[in-house]
N, C-alpha and C positions, 0 to 999 in steps of 0.2 A: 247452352245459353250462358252469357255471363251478363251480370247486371248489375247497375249500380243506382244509390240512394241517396238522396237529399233530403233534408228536413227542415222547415222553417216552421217559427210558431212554438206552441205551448208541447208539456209533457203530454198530454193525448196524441198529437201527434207522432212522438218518437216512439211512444210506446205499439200505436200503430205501424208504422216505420220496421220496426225492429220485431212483429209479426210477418212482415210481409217478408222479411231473410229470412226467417227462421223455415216460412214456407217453401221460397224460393230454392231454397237449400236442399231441405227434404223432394225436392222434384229434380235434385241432380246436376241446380245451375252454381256459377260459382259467382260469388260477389266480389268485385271489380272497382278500380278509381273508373269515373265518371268517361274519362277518352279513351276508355278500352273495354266500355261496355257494348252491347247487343241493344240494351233494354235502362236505360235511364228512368227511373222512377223518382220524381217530385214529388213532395207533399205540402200543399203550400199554406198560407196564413193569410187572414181576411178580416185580423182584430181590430187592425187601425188602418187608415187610408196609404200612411208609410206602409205596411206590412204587404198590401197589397202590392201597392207598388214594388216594393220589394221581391214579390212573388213572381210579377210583370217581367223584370231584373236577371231573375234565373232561369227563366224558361229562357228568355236571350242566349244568355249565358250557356247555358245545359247543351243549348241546340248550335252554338258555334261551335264550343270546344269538340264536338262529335256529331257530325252533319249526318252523318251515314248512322246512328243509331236512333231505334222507334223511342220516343219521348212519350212516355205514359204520363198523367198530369191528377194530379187528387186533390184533397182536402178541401177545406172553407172560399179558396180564391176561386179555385174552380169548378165549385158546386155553386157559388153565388154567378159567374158569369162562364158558363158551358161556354156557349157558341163562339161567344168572342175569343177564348182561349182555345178552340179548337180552328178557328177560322183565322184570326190575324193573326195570332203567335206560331202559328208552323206544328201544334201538339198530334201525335198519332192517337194518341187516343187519352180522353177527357174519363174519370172515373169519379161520379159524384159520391158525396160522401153515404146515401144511402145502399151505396153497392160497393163500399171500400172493403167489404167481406169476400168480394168475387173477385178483386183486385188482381191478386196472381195468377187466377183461371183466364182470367181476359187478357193479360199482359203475353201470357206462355201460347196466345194465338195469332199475334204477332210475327213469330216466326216457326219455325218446324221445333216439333216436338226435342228436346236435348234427351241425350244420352247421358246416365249416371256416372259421374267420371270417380266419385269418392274422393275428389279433390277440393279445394277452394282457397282462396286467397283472403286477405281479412280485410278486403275495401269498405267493410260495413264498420263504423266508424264505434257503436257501443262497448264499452268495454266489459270484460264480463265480471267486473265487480257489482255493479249496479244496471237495474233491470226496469224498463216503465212498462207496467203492466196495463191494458185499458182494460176497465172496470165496467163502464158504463158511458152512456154518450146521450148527444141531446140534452134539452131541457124543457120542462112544463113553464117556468116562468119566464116573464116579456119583460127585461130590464130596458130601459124605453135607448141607449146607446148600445146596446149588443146586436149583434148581425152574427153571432157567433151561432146563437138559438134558431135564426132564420136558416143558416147552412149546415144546421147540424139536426134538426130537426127535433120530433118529441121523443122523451126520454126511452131508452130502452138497456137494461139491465142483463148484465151475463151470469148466468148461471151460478151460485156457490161453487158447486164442485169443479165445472167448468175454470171456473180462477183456480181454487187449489190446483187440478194436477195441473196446468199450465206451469206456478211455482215451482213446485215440484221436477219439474222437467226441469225450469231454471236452474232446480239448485243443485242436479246433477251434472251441469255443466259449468258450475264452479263459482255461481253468481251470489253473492254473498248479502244482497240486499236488493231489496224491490220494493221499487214505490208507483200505489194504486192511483191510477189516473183516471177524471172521467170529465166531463162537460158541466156535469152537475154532481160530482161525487156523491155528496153529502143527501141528493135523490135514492142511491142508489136503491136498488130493490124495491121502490114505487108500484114498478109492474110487475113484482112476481108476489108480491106480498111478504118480503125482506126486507133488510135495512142494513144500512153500511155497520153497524156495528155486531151484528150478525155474520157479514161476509169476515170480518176481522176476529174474529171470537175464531168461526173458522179455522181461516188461514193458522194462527196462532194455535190452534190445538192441534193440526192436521200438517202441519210442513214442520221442520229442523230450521225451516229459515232464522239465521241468527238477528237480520235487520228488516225489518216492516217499516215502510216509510208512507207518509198521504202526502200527495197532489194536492194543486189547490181547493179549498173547501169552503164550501159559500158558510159564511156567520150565522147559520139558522136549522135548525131539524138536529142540531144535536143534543140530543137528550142528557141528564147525570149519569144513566149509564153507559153512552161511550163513552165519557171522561174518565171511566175506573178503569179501561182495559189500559192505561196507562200503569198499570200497576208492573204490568207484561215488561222488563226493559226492551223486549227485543221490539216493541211498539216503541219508535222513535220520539222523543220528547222534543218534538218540534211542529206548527201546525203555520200553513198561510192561509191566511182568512184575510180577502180581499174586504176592506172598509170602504174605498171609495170616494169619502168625504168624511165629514166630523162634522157636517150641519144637518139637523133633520130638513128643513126645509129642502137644501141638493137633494139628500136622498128621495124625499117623496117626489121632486122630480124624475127621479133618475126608476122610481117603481121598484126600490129596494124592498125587501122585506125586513129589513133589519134597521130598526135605528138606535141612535149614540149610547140611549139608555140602555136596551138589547144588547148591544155591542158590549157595554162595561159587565153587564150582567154574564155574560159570556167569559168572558177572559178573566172572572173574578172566580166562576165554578170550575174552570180551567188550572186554574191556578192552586187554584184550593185542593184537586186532585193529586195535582203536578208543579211542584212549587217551584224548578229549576224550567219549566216551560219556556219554550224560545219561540218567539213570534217574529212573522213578517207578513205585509200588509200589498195590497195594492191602493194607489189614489190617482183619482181622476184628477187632474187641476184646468180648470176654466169651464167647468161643464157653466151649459146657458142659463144666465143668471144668475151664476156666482157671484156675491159680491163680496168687496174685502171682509167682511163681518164675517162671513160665511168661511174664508179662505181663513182665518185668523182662527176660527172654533177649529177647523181639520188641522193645525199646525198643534193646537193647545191636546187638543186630544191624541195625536200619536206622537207628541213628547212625554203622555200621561201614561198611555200604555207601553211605553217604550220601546218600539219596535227594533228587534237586528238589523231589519231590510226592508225598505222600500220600494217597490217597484213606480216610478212615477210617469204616468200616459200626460201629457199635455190633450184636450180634447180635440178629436176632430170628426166632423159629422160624417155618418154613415151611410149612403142612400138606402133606403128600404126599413132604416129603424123611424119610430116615435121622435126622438131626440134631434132631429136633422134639420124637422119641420120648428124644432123650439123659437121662438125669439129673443133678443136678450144675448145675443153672441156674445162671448168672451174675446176682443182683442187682442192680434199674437203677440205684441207686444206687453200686454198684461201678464197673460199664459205663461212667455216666459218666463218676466220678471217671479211668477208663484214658481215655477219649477226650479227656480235658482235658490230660491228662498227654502224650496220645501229640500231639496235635494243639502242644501248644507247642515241642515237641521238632522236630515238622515245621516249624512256621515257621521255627526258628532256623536246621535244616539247608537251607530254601531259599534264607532271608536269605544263609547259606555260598555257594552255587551261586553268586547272582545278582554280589555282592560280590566274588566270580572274574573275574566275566566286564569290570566295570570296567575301563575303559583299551583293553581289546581293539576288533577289529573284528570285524563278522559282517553279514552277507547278508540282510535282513529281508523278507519278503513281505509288503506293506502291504495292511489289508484294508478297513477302513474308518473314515472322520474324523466326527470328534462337536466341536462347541460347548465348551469347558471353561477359568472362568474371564476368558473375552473371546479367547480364540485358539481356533485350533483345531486339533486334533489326532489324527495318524492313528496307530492301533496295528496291530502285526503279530507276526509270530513268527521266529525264528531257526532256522535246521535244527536244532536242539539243542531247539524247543520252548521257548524262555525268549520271555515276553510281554514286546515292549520298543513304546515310545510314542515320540513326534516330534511339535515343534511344527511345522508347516509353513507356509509363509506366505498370506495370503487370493488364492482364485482358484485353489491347488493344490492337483491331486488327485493324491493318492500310489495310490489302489486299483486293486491289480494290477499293482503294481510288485515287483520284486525288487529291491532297493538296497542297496547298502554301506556302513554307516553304521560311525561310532564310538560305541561305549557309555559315556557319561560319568559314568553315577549311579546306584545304586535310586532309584527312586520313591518320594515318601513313603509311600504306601502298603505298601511293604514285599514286593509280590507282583512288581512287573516292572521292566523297565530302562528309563532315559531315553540317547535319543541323538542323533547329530547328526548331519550330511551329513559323508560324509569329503573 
């Protein structure tokens, strides 16, 4: 069997993605570009009406470029609408996300059994520097714009030891960093009588892994004592805590648990552990009943926290969420004008971040070199999350290295750092 993968959507996704190779693998098939597979596997995204559509996009797509190969079809799009994607879109088989555990059992029935060839190809796109491990899925709480929780259902937690050797396995294939993913991370161990800071205590005592990275992390259930395992360097000094807005009023809209005061209190205990801490956020702009007042408080407060990165959703209503039914629409014409506004406001405070970091040193995990200009050059990331680049000279491969370099500049570009061998 040969089969190939597609991924759309958040890190739970790829890190489910990049389970289903790892399976696939072990059962003898080999991983392929998508027109030379048997077995095309989609995983698709259902966060915003775009995404869906977007999802809409690739199964098209998926199913021209290789007419003659079974299109398996997963995740949030196709857990919210089964039949439609198994009936007008042409999919062979629909795998909703409460059976994405049986995914390759169902997929490998498809066609006849493959024979072990001890070969494969590296059509699976992860590099083996960095690893997304899924942690945990689901969530208990109803944010009144999420459809994420509708297709992903209630919380359910994997095992402590079950994560470690999974790591472990990683890091004997050469993976030098993994980052814990889940739907609700910051849930984690709810159902077993755990807690995310527990699975991490863990990991950290129990793997060599040199890099621990978190996933997105709701702004709530973190206690003083996760904020000490920061003490660990190999616990990244980086965290994204979706805020969403900076008005309590949006937020109790929106059935946040967390508001602005909450929020400060957070990133100030945060900080107090880990004082080089690097933040980035998600914000909603135009949720129903936004008004500029309210749009004005979210601009004032993540210039105050000063985030690296922004992630910014203009709103758009979900069918099946609370929020849909709201009244009080945001105008697209408004929407955008905030997202213009909020999004320059983010540049400038990245340009801040990265312009810090000038002069210093930091520890970079090289991941891979591309061609640019007549040299070439390898990009990577800093425990801190900050994308810095390196010319390196012809014949060198930096990928999969950790190295210590000096940071001498931003980048023209304005998004990452240039730097140099120390």
């Amino acid at each position: 069997m040969q089969v190939a993968f597609q991924t759309l959507g958040c890190r739970l996704n790829e890190a489910e993605t990049e389970a289903w190779s790892r399976q696939f693998r072990a059962a003898g098939a080999r991983v392929v570009p998508p027109d030379r597979a048997d077995v095309v596997v989609l995983n698709t995204c259902a966060v915003t009406g775009e995404a869906a559509r977007k999802s809409r996009q690739w199964i098209r797509r998926l199913r021209r470029a290789n007419p003659d190969a079974r299109l398996v079809v997963s995740g949030c799009y196709a857990s919210l609408r089964p039949e439609q994607v198994a009936r007008e879109l042409g999919v062979d088989l629909v795998v909703p996300n409460r059976d994405k555990n049986r995914l390759v059992e169902l997929a490998r029935r498809l066609l006849p059994a493959p024979a072990t060839t001890g070969h494969e190809t590296p059509g699976f796109t992860r590099s083996r520097q960095r690893a997304f491990v899924k942690v945990q899925d689901g969530c208990r709480h109803r944010c009144t714009f999420c459809i994420v929780t509708v297709a992903r259902g209630e919380e359910r937690s994997r095992p402590v030891a079950e994560v470690v050797a999974e790591i472990q396995a990683l890091r004997r294939e050469g993976v030098q960093e993994a980052v814990l993913s889940g739907v609700h991370l910051g849930g984690y161990g709810s159902d077993l009588g755990s807690s995310l800071t527990e699975l991490l205590r863990a990991v950290l005592e129990r793997t060599d892994l040199p890099r621990l990275r978190l996933g997105s992390l709701e702004p709530w259930e973190l206690g003083e004592d996760f904020f000490t395992l920061f003490r660990d360097p190999r616990l990244m000094p980086h965290l994204h805590l979706p805020l969403q807005s900076g008005s309590d009023a949006v937020l109790k809209r929106m059935a946040r648990r967390c508001r602005v005061a909450d929020f400060r209190t957070l990133v100030s205990t945060a900080r107090r552990h880990c004082p080089d801490l690097v933040l980035t956020t998600d914000i909603i702009v135009g949720f129903p009943g936004e008004t500029e007042a309210d749009f004005q408080k979210t601009l004032a407060l993540v210039e105050e926290i000063g985030f690296a990165h922004v992630h910014i959703f203009p709103y758009s209503p979900r069918e099946g969420t609370a929020a849909a039914a709201f009244p009080h629409e945001v105008d697209e014409k408004t929407k955008k004008d905030r997202s213009s506004r909020l999004h320059r406001l983010a540049a400038a405070l990245r340009r801040r971040v990265l312009d810090a970091w000038v002069g210093k040193t930091a520890a970079v995990l090289w991941e891979k070199g591309e061609w640019r200009d007549g040299r070439r050059w390898f990009s990577g990331y800093t425990p801190h999350y900050l994308r810095v680049q390196i010319p390196a000279p012809e014949g060198t491969d930096l990928s999969n290295r950790i190295q210590t370099v000096r940071l001498t500049a931003v980048a023209p570009e304005g998004d990452r750092l240039v730097a140099e061998p120390v």
